[in-house]
KEROVO-295066 format. One line per field, with one value per atom (N, C-alpha, C): residue number from 1; chain; atom name; y, x, z. Coordinates in pm, whole numbers, plus 50000, padded with zeros to 5 digits. Example, Ala and Ser with C-alpha at 12.3 -4.5 7.8 and 13.67 -1.06 7.14 Angstrom:
# residues 2
resi <- 1:1:1:2:2:2
chain <- A:A:A:A:A:A
name <- N:CA:C:N:CA:C
yy <- 49431:49550:49670:49775:49894:50003
xx <- 51319:51230:51320:51285:51367:51290
zz <- 50780:50780:50780:50708:50714:50787
***
This chain:
# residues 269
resi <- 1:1:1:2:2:2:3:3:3:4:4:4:5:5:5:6:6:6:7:7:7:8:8:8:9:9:9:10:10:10:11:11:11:12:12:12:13:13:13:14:14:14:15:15:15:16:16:16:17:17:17:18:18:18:19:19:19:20:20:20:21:21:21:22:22:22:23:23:23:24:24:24:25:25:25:26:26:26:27:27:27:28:28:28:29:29:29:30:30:30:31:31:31:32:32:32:33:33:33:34:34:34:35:35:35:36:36:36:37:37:37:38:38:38:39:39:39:40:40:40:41:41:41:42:42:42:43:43:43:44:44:44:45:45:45:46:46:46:47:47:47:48:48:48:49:49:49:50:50:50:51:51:51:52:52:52:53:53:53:54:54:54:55:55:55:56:56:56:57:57:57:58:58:58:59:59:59:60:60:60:61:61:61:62:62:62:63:63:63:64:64:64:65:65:65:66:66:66:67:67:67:68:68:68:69:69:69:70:70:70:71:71:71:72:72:72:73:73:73:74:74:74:75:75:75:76:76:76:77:77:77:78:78:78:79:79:79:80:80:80:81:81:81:82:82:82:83:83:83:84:84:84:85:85:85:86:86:86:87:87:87:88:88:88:89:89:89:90:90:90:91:91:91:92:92:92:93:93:93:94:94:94:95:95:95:96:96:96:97:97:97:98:98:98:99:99:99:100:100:100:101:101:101:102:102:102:103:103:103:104:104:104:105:105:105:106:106:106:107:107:107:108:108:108:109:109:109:110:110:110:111:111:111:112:112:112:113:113:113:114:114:114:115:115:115:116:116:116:117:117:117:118:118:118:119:119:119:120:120:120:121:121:121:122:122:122:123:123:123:124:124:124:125:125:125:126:126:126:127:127:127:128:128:128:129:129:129:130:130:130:131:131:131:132:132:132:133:133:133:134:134:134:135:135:135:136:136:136:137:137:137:138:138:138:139:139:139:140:140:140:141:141:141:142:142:142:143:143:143:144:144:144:145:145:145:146:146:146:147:147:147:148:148:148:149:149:149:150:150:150:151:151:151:152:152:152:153:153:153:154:154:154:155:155:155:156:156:156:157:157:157:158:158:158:159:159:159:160:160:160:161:161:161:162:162:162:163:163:163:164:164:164:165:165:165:166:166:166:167:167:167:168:168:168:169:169:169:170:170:170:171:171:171:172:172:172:173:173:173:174:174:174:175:175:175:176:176:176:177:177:177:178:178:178:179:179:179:180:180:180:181:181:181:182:182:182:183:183:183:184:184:184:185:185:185:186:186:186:187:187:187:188:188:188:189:189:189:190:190:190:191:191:191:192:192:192:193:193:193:194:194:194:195:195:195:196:196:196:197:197:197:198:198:198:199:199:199:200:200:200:201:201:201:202:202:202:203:203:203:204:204:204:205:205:205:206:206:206:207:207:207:208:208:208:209:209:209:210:210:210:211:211:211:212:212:212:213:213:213:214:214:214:215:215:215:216:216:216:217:217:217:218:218:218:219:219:219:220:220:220:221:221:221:222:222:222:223:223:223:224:224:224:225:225:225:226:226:226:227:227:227:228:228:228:229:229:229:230:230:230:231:231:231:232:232:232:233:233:233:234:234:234:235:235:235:236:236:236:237:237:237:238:238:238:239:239:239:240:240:240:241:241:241:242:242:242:243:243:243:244:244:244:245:245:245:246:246:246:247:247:247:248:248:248:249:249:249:250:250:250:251:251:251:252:252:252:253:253:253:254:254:254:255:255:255:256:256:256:257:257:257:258:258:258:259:259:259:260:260:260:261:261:261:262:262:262:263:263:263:264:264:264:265:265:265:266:266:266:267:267:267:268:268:268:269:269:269
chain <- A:A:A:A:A:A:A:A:A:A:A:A:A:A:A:A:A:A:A:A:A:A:A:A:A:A:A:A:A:A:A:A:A:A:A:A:A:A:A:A:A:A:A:A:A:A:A:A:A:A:A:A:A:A:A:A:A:A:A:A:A:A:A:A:A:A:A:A:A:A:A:A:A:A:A:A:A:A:A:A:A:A:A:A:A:A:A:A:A:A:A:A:A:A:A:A:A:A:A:A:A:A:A:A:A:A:A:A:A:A:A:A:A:A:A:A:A:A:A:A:A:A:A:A:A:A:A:A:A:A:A:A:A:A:A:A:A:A:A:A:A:A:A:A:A:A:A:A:A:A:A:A:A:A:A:A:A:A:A:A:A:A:A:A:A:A:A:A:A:A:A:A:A:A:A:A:A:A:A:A:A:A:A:A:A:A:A:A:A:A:A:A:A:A:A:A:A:A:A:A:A:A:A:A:A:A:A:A:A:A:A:A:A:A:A:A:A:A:A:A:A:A:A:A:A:A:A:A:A:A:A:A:A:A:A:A:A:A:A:A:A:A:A:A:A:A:A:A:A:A:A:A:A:A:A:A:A:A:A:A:A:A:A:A:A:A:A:A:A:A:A:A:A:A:A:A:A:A:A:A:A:A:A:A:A:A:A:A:A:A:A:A:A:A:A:A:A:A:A:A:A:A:A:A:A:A:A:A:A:A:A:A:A:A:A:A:A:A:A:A:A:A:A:A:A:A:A:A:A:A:A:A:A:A:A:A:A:A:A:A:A:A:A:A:A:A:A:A:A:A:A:A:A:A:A:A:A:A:A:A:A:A:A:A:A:A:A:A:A:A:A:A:A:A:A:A:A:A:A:A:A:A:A:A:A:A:A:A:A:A:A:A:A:A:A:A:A:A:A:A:A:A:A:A:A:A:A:A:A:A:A:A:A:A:A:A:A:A:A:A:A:A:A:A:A:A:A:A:A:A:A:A:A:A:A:A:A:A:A:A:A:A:A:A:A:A:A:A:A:A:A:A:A:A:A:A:A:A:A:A:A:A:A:A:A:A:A:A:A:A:A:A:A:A:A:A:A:A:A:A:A:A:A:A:A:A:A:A:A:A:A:A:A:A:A:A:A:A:A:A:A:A:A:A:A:A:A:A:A:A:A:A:A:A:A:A:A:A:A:A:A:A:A:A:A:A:A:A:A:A:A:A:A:A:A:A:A:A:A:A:A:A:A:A:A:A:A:A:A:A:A:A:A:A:A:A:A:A:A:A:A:A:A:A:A:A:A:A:A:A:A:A:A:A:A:A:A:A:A:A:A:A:A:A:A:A:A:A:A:A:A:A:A:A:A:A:A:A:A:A:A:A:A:A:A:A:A:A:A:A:A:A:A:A:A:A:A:A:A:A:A:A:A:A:A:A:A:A:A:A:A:A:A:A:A:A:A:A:A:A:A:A:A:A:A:A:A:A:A:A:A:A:A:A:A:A:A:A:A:A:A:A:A:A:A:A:A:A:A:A:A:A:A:A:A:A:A:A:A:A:A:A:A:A:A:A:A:A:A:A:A:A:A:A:A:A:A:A:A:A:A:A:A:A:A:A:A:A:A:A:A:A:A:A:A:A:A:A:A:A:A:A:A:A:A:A:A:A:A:A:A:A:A:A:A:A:A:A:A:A:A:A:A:A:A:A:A:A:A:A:A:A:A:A:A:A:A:A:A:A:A:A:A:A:A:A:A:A:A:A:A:A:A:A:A:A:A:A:A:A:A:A:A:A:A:A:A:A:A:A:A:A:A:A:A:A:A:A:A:A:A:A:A:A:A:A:A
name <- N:CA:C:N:CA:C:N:CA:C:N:CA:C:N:CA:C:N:CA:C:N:CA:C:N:CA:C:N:CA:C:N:CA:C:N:CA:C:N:CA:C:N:CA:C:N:CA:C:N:CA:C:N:CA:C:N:CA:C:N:CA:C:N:CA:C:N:CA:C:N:CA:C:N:CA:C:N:CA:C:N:CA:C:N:CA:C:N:CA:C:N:CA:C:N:CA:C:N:CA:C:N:CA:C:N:CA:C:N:CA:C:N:CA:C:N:CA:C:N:CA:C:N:CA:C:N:CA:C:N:CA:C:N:CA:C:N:CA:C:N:CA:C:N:CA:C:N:CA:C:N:CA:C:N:CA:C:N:CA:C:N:CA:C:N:CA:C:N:CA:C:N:CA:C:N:CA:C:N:CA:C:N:CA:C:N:CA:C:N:CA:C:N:CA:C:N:CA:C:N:CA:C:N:CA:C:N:CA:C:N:CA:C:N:CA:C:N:CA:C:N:CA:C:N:CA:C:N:CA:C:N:CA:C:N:CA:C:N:CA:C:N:CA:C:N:CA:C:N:CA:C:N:CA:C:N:CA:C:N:CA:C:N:CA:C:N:CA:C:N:CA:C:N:CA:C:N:CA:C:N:CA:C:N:CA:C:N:CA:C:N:CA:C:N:CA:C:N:CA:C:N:CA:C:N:CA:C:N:CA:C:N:CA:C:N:CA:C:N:CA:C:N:CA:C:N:CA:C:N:CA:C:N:CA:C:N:CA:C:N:CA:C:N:CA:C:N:CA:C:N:CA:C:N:CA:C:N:CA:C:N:CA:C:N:CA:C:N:CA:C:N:CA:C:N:CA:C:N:CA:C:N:CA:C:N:CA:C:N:CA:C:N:CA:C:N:CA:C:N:CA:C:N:CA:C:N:CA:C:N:CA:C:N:CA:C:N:CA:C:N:CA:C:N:CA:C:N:CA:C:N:CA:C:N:CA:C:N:CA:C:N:CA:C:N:CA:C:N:CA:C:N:CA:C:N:CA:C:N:CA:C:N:CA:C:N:CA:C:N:CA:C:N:CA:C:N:CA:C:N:CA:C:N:CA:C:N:CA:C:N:CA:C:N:CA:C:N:CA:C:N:CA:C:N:CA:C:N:CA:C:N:CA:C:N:CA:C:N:CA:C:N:CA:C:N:CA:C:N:CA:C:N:CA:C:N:CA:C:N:CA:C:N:CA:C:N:CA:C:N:CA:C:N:CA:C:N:CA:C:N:CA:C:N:CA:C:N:CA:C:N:CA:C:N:CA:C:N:CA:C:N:CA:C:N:CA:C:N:CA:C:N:CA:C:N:CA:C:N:CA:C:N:CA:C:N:CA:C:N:CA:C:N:CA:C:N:CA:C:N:CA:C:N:CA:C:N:CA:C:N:CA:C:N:CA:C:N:CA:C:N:CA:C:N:CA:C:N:CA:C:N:CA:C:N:CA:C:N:CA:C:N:CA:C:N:CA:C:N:CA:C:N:CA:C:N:CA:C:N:CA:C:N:CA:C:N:CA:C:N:CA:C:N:CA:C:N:CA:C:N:CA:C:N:CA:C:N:CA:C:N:CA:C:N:CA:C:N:CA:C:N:CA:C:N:CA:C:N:CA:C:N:CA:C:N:CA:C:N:CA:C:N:CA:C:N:CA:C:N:CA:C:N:CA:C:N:CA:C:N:CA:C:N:CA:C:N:CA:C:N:CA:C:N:CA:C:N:CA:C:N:CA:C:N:CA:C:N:CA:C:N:CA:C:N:CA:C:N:CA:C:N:CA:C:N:CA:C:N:CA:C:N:CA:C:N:CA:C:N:CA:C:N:CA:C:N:CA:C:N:CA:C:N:CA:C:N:CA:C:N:CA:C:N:CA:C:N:CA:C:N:CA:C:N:CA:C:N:CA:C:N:CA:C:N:CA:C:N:CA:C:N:CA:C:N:CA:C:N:CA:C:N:CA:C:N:CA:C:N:CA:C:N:CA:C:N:CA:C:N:CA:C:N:CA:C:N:CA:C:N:CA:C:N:CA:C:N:CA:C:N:CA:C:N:CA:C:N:CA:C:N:CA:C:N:CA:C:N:CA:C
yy <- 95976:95917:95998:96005:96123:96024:96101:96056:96069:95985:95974:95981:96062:96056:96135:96019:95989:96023:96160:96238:96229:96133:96206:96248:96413:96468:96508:96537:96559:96668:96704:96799:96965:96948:97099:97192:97068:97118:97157:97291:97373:97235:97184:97135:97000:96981:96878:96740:96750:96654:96585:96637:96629:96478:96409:96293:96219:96228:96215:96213:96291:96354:96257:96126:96000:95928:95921:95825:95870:95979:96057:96012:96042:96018:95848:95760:95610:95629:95643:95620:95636:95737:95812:95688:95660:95611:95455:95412:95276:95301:95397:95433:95447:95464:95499:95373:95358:95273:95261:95116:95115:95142:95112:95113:95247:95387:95496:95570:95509:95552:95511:95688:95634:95686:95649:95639:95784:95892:95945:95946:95943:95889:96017:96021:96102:96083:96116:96125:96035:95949:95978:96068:96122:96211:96358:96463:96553:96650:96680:96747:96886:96949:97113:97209:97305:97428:97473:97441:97497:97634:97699:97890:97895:97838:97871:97946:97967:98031:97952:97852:97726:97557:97546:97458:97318:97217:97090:97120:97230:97230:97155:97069:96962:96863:96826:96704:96753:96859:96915:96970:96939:96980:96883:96776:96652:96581:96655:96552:96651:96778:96867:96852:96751:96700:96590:96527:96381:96398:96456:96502:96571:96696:96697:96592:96496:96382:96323:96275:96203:96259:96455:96469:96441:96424:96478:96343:96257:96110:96082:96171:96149:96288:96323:96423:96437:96321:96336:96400:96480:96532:96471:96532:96462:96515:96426:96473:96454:96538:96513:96492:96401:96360:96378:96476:96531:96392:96438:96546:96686:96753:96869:96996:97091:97198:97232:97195:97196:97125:97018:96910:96964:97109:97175:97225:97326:97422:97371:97255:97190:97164:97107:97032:97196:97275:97402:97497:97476:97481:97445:97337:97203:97255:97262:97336:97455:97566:97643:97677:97606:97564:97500:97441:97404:97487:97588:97666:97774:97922:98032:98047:98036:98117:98044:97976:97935:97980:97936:98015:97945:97967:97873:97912:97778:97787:97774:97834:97753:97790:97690:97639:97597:97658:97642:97719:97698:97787:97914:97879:97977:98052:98115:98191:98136:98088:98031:98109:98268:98336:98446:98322:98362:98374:98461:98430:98387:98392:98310:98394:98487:98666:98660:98626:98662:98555:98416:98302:98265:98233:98220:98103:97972:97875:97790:97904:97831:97718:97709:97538:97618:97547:97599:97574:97458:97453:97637:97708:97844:97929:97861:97972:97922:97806:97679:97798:97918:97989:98083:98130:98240:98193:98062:97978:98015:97999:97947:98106:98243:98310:98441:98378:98522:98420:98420:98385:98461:98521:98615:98518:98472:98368:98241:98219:98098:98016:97849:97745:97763:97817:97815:97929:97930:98037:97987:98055:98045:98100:98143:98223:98366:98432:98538:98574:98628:98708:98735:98754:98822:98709:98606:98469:98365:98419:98360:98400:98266:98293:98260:98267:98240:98231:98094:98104:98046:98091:98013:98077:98113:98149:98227:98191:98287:98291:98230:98276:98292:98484:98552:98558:98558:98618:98755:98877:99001:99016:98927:98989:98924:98800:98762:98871:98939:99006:99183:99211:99297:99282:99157:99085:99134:99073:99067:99174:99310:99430:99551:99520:99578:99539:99364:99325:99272:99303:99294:99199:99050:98927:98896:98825:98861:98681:98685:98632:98627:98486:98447:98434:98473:98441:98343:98288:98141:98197:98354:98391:98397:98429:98388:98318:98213:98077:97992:98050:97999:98017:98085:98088:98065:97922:97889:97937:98076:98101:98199:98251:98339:98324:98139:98150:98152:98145:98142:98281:98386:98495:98540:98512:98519:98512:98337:98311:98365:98388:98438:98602:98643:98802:98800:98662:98664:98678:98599:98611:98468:98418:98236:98145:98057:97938:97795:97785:97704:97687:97600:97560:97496:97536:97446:97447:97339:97370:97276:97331:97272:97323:97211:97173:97161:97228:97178:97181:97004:96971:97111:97116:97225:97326:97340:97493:97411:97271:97226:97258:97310:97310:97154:97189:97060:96941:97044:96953:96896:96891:96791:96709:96780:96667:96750:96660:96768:96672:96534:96498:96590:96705:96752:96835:96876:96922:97032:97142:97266:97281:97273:97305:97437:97481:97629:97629:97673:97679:97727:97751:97806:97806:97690:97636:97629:97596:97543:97425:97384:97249:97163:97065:96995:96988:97019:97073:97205:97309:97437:97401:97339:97291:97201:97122:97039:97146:97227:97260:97396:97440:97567:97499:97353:97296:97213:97189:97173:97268:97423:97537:97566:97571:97633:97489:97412:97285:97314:97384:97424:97492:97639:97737:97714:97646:97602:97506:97468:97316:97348:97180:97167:97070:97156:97070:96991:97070:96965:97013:96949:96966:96878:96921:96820:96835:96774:96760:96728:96792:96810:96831:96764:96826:96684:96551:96464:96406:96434:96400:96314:96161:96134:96050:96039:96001:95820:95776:95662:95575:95466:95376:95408:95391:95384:95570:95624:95735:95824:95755:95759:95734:95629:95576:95616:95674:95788:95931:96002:96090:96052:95920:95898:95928:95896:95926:96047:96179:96280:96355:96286:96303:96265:96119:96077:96131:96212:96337:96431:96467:96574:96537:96355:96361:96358:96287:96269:96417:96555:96679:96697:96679:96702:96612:96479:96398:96391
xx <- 57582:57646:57770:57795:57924:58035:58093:58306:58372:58443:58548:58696:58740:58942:58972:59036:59180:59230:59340:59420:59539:59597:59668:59779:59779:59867:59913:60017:60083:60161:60238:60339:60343:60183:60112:60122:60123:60118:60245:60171:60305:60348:60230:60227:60320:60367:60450:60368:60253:60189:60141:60192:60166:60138:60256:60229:60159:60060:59926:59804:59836:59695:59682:59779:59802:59725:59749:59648:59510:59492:59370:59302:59309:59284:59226:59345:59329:59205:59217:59122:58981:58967:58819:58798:58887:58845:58807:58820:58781:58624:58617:58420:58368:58439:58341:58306:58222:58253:58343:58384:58473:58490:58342:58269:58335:58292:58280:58440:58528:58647:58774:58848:58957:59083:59180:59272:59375:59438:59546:59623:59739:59910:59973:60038:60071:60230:60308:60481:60541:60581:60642:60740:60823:60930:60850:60925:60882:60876:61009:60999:61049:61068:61167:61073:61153:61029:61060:61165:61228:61222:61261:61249:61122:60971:60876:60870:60893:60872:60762:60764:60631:60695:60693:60797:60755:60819:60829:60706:60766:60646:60589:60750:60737:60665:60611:60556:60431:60359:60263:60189:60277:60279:60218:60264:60247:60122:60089:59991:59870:59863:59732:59715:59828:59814:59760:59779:59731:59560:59532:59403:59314:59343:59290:59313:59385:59314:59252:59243:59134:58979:58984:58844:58834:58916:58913:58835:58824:58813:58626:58582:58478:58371:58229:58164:58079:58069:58022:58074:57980:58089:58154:58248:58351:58429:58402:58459:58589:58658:58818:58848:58914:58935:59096:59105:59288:59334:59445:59518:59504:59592:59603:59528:59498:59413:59454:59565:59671:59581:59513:59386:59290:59218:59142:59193:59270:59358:59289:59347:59314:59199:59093:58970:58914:58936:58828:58880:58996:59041:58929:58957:58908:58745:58669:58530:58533:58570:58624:58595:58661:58673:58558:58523:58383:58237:58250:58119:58119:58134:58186:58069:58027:57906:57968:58079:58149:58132:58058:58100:58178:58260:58353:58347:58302:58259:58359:58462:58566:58567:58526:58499:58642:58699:58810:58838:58931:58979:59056:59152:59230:59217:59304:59210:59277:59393:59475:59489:59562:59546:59670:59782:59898:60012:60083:60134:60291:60299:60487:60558:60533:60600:60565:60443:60402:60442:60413:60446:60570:60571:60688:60746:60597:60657:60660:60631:60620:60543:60426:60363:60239:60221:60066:59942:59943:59806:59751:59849:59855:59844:59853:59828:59734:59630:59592:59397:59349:59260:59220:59349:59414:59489:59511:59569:59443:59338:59216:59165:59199:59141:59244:59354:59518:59613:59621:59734:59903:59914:60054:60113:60221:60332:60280:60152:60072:60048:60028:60060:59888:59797:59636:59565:59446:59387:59210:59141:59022:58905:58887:58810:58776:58659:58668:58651:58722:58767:58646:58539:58417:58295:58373:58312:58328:58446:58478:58437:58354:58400:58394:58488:58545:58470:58422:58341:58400:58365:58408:58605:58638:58788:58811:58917:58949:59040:59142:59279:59350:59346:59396:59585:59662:59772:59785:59865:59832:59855:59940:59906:59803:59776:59587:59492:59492:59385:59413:59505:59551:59472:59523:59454:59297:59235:59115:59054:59104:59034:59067:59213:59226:59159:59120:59059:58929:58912:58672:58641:58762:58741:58579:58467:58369:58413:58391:58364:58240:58221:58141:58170:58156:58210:58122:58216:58175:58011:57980:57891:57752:57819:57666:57696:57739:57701:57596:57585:57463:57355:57315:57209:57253:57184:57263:57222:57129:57083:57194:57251:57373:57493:57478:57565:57486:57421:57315:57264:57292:57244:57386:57509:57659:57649:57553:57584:57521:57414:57312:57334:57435:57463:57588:57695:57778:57700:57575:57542:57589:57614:57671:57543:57523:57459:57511:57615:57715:57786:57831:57943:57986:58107:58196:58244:58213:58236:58372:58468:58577:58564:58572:58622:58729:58807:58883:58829:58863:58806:58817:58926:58972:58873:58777:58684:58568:58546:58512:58567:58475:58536:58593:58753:58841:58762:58663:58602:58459:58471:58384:58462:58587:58690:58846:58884:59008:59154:59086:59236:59233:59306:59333:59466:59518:59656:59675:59597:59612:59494:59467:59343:59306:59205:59206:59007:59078:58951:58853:58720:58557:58508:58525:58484:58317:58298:58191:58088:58009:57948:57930:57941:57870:57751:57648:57530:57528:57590:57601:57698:57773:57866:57777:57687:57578:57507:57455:57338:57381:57504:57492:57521:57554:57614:57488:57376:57256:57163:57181:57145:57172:57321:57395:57325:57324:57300:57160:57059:56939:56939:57046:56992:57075:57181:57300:57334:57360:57388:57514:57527:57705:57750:57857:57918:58045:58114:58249:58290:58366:58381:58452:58560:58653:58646:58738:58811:58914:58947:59094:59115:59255:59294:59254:59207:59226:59383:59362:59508:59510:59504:59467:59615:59558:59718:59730:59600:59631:59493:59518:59358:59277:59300:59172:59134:59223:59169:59089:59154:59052:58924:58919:58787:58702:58724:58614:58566:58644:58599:58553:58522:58476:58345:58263:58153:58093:58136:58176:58195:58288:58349:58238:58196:58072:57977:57937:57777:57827:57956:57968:57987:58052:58003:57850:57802:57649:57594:57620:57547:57609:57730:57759:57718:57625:57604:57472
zz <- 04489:04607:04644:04765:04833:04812:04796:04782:04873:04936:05032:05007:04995:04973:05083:05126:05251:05209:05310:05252:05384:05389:05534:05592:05528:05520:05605:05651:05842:05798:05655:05649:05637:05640:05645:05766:05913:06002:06088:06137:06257:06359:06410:06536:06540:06714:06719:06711:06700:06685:06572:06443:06321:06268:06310:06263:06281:06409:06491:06332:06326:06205:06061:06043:06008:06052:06216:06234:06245:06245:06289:06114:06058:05897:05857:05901:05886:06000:06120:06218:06151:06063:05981:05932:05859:05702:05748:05877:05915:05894:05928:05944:05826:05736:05570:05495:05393:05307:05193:05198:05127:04965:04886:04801:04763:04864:04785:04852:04906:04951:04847:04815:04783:04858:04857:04932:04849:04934:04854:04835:04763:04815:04868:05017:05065:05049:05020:05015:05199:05212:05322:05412:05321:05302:05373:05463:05477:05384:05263:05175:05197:05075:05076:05023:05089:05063:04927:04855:04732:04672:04785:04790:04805:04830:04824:04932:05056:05193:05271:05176:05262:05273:05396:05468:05401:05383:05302:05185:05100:04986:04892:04904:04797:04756:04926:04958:04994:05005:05017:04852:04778:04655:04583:04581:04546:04586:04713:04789:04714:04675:04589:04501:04390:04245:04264:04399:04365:04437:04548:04552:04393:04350:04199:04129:04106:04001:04031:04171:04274:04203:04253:04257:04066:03990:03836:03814:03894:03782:03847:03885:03879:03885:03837:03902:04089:04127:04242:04319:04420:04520:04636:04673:04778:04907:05001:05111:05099:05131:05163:05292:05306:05492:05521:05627:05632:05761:05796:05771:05800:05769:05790:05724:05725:05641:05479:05532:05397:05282:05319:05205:05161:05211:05191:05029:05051:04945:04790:04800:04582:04555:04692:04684:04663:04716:04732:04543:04504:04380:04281:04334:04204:04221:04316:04336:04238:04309:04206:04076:03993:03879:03794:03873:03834:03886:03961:03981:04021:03929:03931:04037:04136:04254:04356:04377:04472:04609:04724:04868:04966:04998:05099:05228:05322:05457:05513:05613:05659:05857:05886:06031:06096:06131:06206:06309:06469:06563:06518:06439:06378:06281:06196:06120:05990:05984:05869:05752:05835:05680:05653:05726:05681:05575:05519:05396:05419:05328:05364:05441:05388:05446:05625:05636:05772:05873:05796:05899:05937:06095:06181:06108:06128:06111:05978:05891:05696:05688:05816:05756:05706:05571:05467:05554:05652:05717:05795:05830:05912:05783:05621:05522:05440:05471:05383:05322:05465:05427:05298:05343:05230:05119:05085:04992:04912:04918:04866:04792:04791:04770:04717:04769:04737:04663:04548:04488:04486:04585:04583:04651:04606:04692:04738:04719:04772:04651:04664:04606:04458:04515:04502:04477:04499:04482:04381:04351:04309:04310:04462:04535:04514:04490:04556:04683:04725:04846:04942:04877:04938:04881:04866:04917:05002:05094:05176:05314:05409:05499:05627:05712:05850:05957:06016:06137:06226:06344:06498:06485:06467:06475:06606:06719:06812:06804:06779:06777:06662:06650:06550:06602:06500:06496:06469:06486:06471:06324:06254:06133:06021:06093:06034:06074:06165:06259:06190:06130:06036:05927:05830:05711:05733:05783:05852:05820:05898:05927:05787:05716:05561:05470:05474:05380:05344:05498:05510:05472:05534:05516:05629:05593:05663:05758:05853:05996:06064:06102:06240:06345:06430:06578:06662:06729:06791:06903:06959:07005:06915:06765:06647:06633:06615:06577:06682:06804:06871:06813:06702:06604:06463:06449:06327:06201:06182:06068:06035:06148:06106:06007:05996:05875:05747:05792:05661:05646:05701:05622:05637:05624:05560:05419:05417:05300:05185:05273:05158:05089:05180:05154:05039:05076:04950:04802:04751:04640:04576:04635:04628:04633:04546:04603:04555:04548:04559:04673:04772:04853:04929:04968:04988:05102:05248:05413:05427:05493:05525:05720:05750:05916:05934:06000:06127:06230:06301:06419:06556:06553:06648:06651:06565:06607:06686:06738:06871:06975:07079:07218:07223:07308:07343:07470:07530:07582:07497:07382:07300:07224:07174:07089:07126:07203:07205:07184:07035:07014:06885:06913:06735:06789:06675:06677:06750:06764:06827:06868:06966:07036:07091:07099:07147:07224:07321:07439:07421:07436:07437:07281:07269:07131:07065:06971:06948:06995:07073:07098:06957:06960:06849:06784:06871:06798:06733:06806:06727:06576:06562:06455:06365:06431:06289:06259:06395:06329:06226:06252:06146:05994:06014:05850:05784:05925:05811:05819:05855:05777:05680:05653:05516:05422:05453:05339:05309:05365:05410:05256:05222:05168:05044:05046:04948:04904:04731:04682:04806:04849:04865:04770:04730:04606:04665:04825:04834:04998:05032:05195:05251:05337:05412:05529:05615:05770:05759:05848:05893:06055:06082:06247:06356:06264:06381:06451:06549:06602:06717:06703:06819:06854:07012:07069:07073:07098:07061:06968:06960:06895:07006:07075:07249:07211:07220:07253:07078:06965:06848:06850:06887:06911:07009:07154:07188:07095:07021:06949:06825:06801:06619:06621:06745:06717:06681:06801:06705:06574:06527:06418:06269:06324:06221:06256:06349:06351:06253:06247:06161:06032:05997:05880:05818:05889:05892:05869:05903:05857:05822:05688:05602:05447:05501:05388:05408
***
């Protein structure tokens, strides 16, 4: 049976809308069962970067210890529900750790693969990719490098888009993903048959869901987004997988995008 932990972390994110991604989280978790849902304790407090070069680390810190004991107290696998990308980071760890053929799917607009050094604005959600695979100055790590990788992303920063092209991080673009076997012969070229899909909503076109924190235009449809995640589920155990990036502005306006939101849990369970 799949696992549900509510995670809803807001302090990851750049955006002024952060605290949005609270309710975006509670809004999810009305839809799950309660049976297989647990709840995470998120800090209220924004928290200090404590020389880390990663903005309220503290409380972002706290919230990845209390996710790993979450996933520790049981073997089933589990969705993590954000919050911010920042929720990804420990869950894709904690995977990790348990299955050296690890491949990590990560479906997002952005590319999130900034380091402390590079980012303007020190929030981990803008470093939460590269958390997962570069341990230099970053909270994480687990990954190999050339198991990762990046679909639907258009908006590079120049020194992600640097990263990118030195380090033969491999990418989908939102034009292959209209054929959804393309992630599937990604995956199948890593040498992985293990993994692990993390969403951010945002790599939907805004005109399919556009309450999320940073939105970015000529997105994915929703069918191209199920259907490439029940390809990969097609050719690959999935052992773990979150969301992240609901941001909605009010209950009324949560509740037009849940449905949404539950297609994509639905091709992920």
């Amino acid at each position: 049976m799949t696992r549900y932990l509510v995670a809803p972390q807001w302090q990851g994110s750049p955006s002024t809308r952060a605290m949005q991604l609270i309710d975006g989280a509670e809004a999810i978790a009305g839809d799950l069962p309660r049976a297989a849902t647990v709840r995470v304790d998120v800090p209220i407090e924004a928290g200090e970067s404590l020389g880390t070069g990663i903005r309220r680390f503290s409380a972002v810190n706290r919230v990845a210890e209390n996710v790993t004991e979450a996933l520790d107290a049981s073997d089933e696998p589990a969705i993590v529900i954000g919050g911010d990308c920042g929720i990804a980071v420990p869950a894709i760890a904690h995977a990790a750790s348990r299955h050296d053929d690890l491949v990590v799917v990560w479906f997002d607009a952005h590319a999130d693969l900034h380091s402390p050094a590079s980012s303007e604005s020190g929030s981990l959600a803008g470093m939460a990719l590269r958390a997962t695979f570069d341990r230099v100055d970053l909270p994480s790590g687990g990954v190999s490098r050339d198991r990762v990788i990046l679909a639907g992303a258009r908006a590079f920063d120049d020194a992600e888009w640097e990263f990118v092209q030195e380090r033969g991080l491999r990418t989908v673009r939102i034009a292959d993903l209209a054929d959804p076997t393309a992630l599937t012969a990604a995956v199948r070229a890593t040498g992985g048959t293990s993994v692990y899909i993390h969403v951010d909503l945002d790599v939907l076109d805004p005109a399919v869901l556009g309450a999320v924190a940073l939105p970015v235009p000529f997105g994915l449809s929703l069918e191209q987004l199920t259907g490439a995640i029940v390809a990969i589920r097609g050719h690959a155990h999935l052992v773990g997988a979150s969301i992240a990036g609901f941001a909605p502005s009010s209950p009324a306006a949560a509740v037009d995008d849940l449905g949404t939101i539950l297609r994509v849990l639905g091709a992920l369970t």
